[in-house]
Every structure is written in structure tokens, then in C-alpha cells.
N, C-alpha and C positions, 0 to 999 in steps of 0.2 A: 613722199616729198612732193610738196606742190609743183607745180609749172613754173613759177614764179620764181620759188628756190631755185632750182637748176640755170633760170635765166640770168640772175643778179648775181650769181656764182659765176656761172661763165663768163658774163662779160670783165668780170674785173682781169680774167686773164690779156685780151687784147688790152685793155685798156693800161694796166702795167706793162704792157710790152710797149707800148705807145709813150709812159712816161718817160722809163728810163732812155728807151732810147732819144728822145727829145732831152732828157736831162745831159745830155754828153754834147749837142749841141750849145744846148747856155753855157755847160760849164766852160766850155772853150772860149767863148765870146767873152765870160768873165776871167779868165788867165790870161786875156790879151789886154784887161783893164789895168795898168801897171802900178796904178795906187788903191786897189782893191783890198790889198792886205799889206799897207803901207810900213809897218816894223820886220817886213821879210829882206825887203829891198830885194829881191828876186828879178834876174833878167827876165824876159819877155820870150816865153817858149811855146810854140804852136806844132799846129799834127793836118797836116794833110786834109780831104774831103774824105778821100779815097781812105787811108787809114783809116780815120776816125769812123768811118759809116762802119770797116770788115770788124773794128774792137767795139762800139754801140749793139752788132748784132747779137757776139757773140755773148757780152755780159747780158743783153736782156732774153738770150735762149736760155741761161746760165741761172737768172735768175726766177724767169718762170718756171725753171723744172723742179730749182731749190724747192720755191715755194707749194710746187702742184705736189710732191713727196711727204709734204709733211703737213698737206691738206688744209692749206691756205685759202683754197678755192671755193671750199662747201664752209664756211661760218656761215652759221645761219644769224636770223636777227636776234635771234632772242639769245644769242652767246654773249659773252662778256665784252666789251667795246676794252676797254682797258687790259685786256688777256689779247686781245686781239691786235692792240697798236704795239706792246710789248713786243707781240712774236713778230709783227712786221721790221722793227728796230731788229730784234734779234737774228732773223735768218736775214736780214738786208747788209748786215754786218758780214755775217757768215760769207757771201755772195762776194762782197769785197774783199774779204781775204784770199778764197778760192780765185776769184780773177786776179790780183794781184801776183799769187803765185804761178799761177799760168804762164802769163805775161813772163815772168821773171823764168818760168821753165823754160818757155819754146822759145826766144828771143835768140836770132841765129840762126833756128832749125828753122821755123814756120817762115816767119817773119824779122824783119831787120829796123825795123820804124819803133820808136821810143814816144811813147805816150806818157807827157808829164804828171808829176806825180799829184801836181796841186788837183790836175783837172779830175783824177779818181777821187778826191777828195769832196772837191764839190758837187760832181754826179752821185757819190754815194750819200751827202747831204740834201740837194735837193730833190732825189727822186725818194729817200724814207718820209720827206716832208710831202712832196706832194703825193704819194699811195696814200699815206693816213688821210688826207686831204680827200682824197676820192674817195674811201672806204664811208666816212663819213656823210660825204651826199649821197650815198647809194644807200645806205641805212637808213640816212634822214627818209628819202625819196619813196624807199621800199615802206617805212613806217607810215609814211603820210598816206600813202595808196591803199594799204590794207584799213587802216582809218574811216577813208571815206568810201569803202566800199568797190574802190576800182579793182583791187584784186580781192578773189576769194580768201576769206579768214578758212582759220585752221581748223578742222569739224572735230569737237572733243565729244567723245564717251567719260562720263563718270563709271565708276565703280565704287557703290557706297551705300551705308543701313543708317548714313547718321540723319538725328532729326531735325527738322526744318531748319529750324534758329540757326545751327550748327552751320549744315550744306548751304544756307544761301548765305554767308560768309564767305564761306570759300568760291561761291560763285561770282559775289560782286568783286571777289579781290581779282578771278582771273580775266570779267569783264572788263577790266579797268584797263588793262593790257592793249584793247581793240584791237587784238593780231589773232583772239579765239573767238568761234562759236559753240556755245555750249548746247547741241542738238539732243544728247540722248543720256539716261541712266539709267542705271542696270542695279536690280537685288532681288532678292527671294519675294520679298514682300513690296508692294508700291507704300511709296512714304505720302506724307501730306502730300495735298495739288501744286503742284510747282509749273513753272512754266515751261520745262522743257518735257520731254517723250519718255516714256516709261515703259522699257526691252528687260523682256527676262528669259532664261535658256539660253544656252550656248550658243544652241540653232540658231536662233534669231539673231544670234552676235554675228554668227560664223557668215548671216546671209547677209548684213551688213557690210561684214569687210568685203566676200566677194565682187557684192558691186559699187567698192569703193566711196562708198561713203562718211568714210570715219578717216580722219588722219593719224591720232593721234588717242591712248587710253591713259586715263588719269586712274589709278587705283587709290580712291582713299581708304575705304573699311569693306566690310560685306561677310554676305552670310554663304556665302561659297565655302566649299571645304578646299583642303588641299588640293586633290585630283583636279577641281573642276577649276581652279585658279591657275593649278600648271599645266589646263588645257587650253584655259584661255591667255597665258602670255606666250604658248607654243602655237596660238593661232596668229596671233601679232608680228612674231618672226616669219611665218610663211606668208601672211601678206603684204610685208614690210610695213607693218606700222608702228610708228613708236611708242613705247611702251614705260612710262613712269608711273613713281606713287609719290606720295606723301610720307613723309617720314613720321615715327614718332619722337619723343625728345631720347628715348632710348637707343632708334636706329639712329640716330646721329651721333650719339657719344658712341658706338662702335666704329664708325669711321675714323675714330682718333684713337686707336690702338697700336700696341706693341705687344711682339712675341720675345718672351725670355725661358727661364729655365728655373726650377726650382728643382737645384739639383740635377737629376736625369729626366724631371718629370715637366713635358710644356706647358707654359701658362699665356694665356691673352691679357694684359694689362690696360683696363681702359683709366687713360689718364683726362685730369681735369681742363687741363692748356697743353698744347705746343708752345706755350712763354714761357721759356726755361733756360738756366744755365747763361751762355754768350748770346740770345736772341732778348734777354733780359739787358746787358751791358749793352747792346745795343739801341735798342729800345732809349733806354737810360741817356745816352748820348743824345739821338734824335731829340726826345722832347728836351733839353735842354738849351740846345741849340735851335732848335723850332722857334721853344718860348722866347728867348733871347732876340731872334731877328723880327719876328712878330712883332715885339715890343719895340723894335727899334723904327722898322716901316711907318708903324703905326700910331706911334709917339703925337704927329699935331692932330692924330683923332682925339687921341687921350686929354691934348690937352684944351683944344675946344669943347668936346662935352663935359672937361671937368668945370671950365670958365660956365657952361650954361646952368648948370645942374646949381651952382652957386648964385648965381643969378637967380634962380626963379626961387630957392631955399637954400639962404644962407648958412643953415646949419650944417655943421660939420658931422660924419666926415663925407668926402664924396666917395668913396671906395664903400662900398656895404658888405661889412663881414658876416658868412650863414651858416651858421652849423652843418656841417655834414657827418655821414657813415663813411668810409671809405675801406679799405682793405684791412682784413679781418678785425673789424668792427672797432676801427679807431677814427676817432671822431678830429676832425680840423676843421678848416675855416676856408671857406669856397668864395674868392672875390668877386664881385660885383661894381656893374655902374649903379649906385644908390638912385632910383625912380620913384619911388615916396618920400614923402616926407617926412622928418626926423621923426618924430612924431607918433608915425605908424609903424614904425621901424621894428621887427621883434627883437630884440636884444640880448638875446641868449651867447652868441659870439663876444658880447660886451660884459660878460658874468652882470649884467643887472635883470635877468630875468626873475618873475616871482611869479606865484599863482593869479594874482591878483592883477598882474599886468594888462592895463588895459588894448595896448596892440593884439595882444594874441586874443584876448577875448575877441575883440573887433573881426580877426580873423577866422577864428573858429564859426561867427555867426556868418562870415560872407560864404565860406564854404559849403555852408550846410542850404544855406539859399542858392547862391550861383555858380556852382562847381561843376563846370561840364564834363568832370572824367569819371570813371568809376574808380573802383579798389585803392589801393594806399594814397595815390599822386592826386592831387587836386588843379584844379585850373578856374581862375575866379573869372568869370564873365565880366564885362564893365565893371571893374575893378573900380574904388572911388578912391580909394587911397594915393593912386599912382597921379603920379607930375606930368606937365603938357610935354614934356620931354618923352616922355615914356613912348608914346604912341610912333617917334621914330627912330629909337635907339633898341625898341624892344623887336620891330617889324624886321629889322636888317642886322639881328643878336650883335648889337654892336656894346649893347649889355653886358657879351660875356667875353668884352678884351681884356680886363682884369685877370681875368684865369689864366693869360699867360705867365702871371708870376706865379701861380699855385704850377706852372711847369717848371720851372727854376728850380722851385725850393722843392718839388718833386713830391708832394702828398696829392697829385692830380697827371695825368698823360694826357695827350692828344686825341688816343682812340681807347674808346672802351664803354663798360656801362656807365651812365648816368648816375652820380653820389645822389643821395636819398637825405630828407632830414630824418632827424631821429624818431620824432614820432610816425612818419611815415615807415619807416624801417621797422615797427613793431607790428606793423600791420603785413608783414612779407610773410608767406605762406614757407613751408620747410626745404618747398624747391626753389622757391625764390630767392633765399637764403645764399645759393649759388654765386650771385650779384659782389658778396663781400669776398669771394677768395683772390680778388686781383683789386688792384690797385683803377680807382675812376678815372675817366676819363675828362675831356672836355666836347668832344662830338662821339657818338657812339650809333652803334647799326638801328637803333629804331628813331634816331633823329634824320634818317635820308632815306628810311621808310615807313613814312605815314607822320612821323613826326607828333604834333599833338592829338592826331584822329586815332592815335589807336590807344586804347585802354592800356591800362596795368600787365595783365595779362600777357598780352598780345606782346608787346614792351619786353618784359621779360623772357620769354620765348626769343624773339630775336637775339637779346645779349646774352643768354647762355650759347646759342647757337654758334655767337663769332668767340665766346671765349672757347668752346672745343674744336673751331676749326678757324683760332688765328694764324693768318700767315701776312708778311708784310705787302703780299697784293693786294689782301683784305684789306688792309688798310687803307691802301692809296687809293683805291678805287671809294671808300668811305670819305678819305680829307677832299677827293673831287668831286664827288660827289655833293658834298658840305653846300661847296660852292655853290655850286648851282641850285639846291633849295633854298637857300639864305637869296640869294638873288631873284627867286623866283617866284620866291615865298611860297612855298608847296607845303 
């Protein structure tokens, strides 16, 4: 662990102990505001200097120990922000109950002095808002540093035989990060000239970690046998370094397993989703009620770009209906804000398609010219088809608020993979096929990473990945995510 980790770790400890206890300070100032929470009609109840300093200490010993126990302290940067403001809400709660009860134990035996109730209320609101608060600049602050080089980045060893093309994929994606340096890799044989250092033999591994040069072992592939792989992750443990790989798409559907019984004999069951059963009815609720207020918030967007869209091509309709795939290969109609003109419009959702259709020919020639994507999905470059509209409804997907009613009527969700047209969908290879055992989404795991830079591929790979390890954290961290690409346009 760097210097750095241990330090940004550490301080959040004073530094929450600093909050909360200044949180009990405001809240008091704000219980003495007597129309603060003007439908209580509440008299006006205060607490001592002296009280309030002996019950401020003991909640924030209370609450640093909750927290230091169940390893609050050491998040590193590269954990989950949204797993991390979750457990801060969570054990902050906890912290409130526990002193709550206290209070209510010893009152009498310790202590005789009555601390009102509004004010645990707003200490335990304003100090979960300001820790996430600080968690945040200390991430920002920590990320910015390792960026420009003020702190040491993380020294990564590969472990890997694959070839070039391959390996520096995985290297520009971990560059991308500016929190690694990719100094050395390790195989039987040296691969193409790459830019970083090329170690082979244990030896030479074993003399790395001793003098501390490596943080961190990335295992992709290699020509190590067993022995020599569980010498070198039994070397990782003795010099504390940490030690991952890569999965393949197979070690990941094992982590979505269950053990049962056949009979007296055990079986390991690897299943398709965790979306099953009441996480289904649920599910089911959410996007309806999502789509529903969606559509409501967003209603004078709906109906100023419908008033434009009319304006620049009168033709009807402004809604543009798209053929889709969707779960287990039934086909419906994906809405749209309509950005071309009627004209160019394919109309296969409108049963008037034909071979001879001049849109789709139109299309099929732009693709084959200026399609910046590989494999099924296409993506036309300076499109000529598309309305002046296009260039700001399509930048801020303000395109795809129509799909809030494909949540309604429920042949589309919130999160998930991406609906395909049909002919694209004949071009899906038998793993990819995966794609149609749930129901599409409207944002899904490779639109908040990498968005339209990553191939077909690559795409796929990610949506089988959250369909075997959906859970609804998954989610929320995907719909905030949303956010902030759409805004940032990433």
C-alpha cells in the first residue's frame, strides 16, 4: 500500500471526528430556530455548553470506532464511490440508534441532562451529508494528484503470453485510469517490442518485490505451470502485494452460482441472472414508476422539441417508431425523437418496408462508407440524413426521452442491454446471443463505459457481465452514472 493510501485513510478519521462533533453544535443553533420546521409547532428546547460538549464527544468516539471496525478507513480510490456513500448512510444510522439507546440506558445513572430529540436528528442529517461531502474532496483531491504526477502512481506487473494487438488494449484501458504505471511483464517467452520491461523467472520477480518495486500483480494469461503460478501468488502474500487477474467470461459466470442437491448427490448450479422471482416484481414496479415521473418532469422538453422537430419537417410523425429484438427474440418498437427527415426514415415499424425501399438502400450505402464501428452495430459519421435538430438532441440523448413510454407499456427497462435491430441481431455470434435472455434496457453497462468507443465486442462483454452479476447497486451506480456521461458527453 502506498504512503499516500495510509495517509488519505487516516485523515478522514480526525477529520469525521471534527464533523460530527461540530454537527451538534449547528444542530443546536437550528432547534433554537422556532420556525425551522414550522408544521411541528414544537416549544423551544436547548442543552447546556457543558452537556452538549460531554454527548458531541461521546457520539463522535462512538462513531469513529463504528466506522474504524468495519473498515471505513482504508477505501481505497479505486473502490466503489457509491458502495462507499451507501455504507457511510448505513453505519451512520447504526451510530444513531446505538447513541440513541445509550442516552435512553444511562439517563439517571450517568447523567441527568435531556438532549432533545429534534437535535439527534439533525446531527445525524447534517454530519451523513457533510462526511460524504468530505469523502468526495479527498477522492477528487487524491485523483487529481496521482494525475499530475504529485503522488506516486501504482507500479503494475502484467502477467501475460497474449499478443500485441490484444495486450495493448488492456493496457491503454488501464492507462486511462492515471492512478497505474505499467513498469514490467512477465512470460516464458518475450512478446512483440512493447514499451514497458520484459522479467522472466521467479528470481527476478522474487528480487523485484524484495526491493519494493511493484505494488500491485495483474494476472492476465501465461505460460507458467501451476507450481510456478502458486509460487508466485504465495510470493505476493509475503510481500504484501496485491494480487489480481482477469477473468474470463467463464470465471465470471461462476461467481453467480448456487449449491443444491440432486437427491443425496451436490450439484453447483450456474445460473443465467440473479433477476428472478420478487427482484422481477420489483424491478417491474421501478421502471414503471421511473417512466411515469420521467415523463412527467420532462413533459415542456417533450413538448418544445416536438414544436421544433415540426418546424424544420412538417411531416408527421414526431415520435419515430424502430424495430427492435428484445427478450427472447420478440420483436417491438423502440420510440424515438424523429431527427431525419420523413423521407429517410426506414419504415419497417410502419409495415411499409420493401426491398426496393429507397431509405434503407440510402442506409446500407452510408454504412459501408462511414460506419465508425466494427461487428453488427454501425455508427454513420456525418450522417446527411439527420435535421439541424439532431446535432442537439442527439449530443445530450435528449433523443431517447420517448423510451420512457416503452417503460410503461414495459417491452423496455431502465437498465440493461441495449435492443438491437433485426438485422444487426443476425450478425450476433452464439455467445452473444446471451443479449436476448432478459428483457432491454434503456441505459445499460457499456453506455457509462466507453459508450460509443467500444466495439461490438467489447459491448457485449460488458452486458453479459451485469446480466450475471445484476444486483440493484448495479444499477444505481449505472442510472448515476448515465448522468454524468450524458452531461459530460464521454
Amino acid at each position: 500500500m502506498k504512503k499516500h493510501d495510509i495517509i488519505f485513510g487516516a485523515i478522514k478519521l480526525p477529520l469525521d471526528f471534527l464533523i460530527i462533533f461540530t454537527s451538534f453544535y449547528i444542530s443546536r443553533e437550528l432547534r433554537l430556530v422556532p420556525d425551522f420546521l414550522p408544521w411541528l409547532n414544537l416549544p423551544v428546547k436547548t442543552i447546556t455548553n457543558e452537556a452538549l460538549f460531554n454527548f458531541a464527544i461521546f457520539w463522535s468516539l462512538l462513531y469513529v470506532f463504528i466506522f474504524a471496525t468495519h473498515w471505513l478507513y482504508i477505501i481505497k480510490i479505486t473502490s466503489s464511490k457509491i458502495q462507499e456513500f451507501l455504507q457511510i448512510i448505513r453505519y451512520s444510522f447504526y451510530t444513531m440508534v446505538f447513541f440513541s439507546f445509550f442516552i435512553f440506558l444511562w439517563k439517571w445513572i450517568i447523567y441527568n441532562t435531556d438532549i432533545p430529540r429534534l437535535i439527534i436528528f439533525y446531527t445525524f442529517t447534517i454530519w451523513t451529508f457533510l462526511v460524504i461531502i468530505e469523502r468526495i474532496l479527498l477522492n477528487n483531491l487524491e485523483y487529481f494528484l496521482l494525475k499530475k504526477w504529485f503522488l506516486s502512481k501504482k507500479r503494475l506487473l502484467l502477467i501475460t503470453n497474449k499478443k500485441e494487438e490484444r495486450i495493448n488494449e488492456i493496457i491503454e484501458d488501464i492507462n486511462e485510469s492515471k492512478i497505474y504505471k505499467i513498469i514490467w511483464y512477465s512470460n516464458k517467452s518475450k512478446l512483440e517490442p512493447q514499451n514497458i520491461k520484459y522479467k522472466w523467472t521467479l528470481e527476478k520477480i522474487k528480487l523485484l518485490f524484495e526491493k519494493k518495486k511493484v505494488d500491485e500483480v495483474l494476472y492476465i494469461d501465461s505460460d507458467y505451470n501451476k507450481k510456478d503460478l502458486h509460487e508466485l501468488w504465495e510470493l505476493t502474500r509475503i510481500f504484501g502485494i496485491r494480487y489480481r487477474y482477469i477473468t474470463n467470461s467463464f470465471d465470471v459466470t461462476k461467481t453467480n452460482t448456487t449449491l443444491s442437491l440432486i437427491n443425496k448427490i451436490p450439484v453447483i448450479e450456474i445460473n443465467n441472472t440473479s433477476l428472478d422471482n420478487w427482484a422481477k416484481i420489483f424491478k417491474r414496479l421501478f421502471d414503471f414508476f421511473a417512466g411515469l415521473i420521467w415523463i412527467i418532469l420532462l413533459s415542456p422538453i417533450i413538448i418544445i422539441v416536438s414544436i421544433l422537430i415540426k418546424i424544420e419537417d412538417p411531416s408527421w410523425p414526431i415520435f419515430y417508431k424502430n424495430k427492435r429484438i428484445g427478450q427472447s427474440w420478440r420483436k417491438f418498437n423502440l420510440y424515438k425523437f424523429r431527427y431525419m427527415k420523413w423521407e429517410y426514415c426506414i419504415k419497417d415499424a410502419y409495415k411499409k418496408l420493401d426491398k426496393d425501399d429507397k431509405a434503407l438502400k440510402l442506409e446500407k450505402e452510408l454504412i459501408e462508407k462511414n460506419s465508425t464501428r466494427n461487428g453488427p452495430l454501425y455508427k454513420i459519421k456525418n450522417d446527411p440524413r439527420k435535421t439541424k435538430i439532431w446535432n442537439f438532441i442527439e449530443r445530450y440523448s435528449i433523443d431517447e426521452i420517448p423510451q420512457f413510454f416503452n417503460l410503461i407499456i414495459w417491452n423496455m427497462s431502465l437498465v440493461w442491454p441495449r435492443p438491437h435491430q433485426p438485422r444487426e441481431v443476425e450478425k450476433y455470434s452464439i455467445d452473444q446471443k446471451r443479449l436476448l435472455t432478459i428483457k432491454p434496457w434503456i441505459t445499460w453497462m457499456a453506455q457509462v463505459n466507453g459508450r460509443e468507443t467500444n466495439d461490438f465486442k467489447k459491448e457485449a462483454e460488458l452486458d453479459i457481465f451485469y446480466i450475471e452479476n445484476w444486483s440493484m447497486l448495479l444499477d444505481l451506480k449505472i442510472i448515476l452514472k448515465t448522468f454524468s456521461v450524458i452531461l459530460k458527453r464521454k
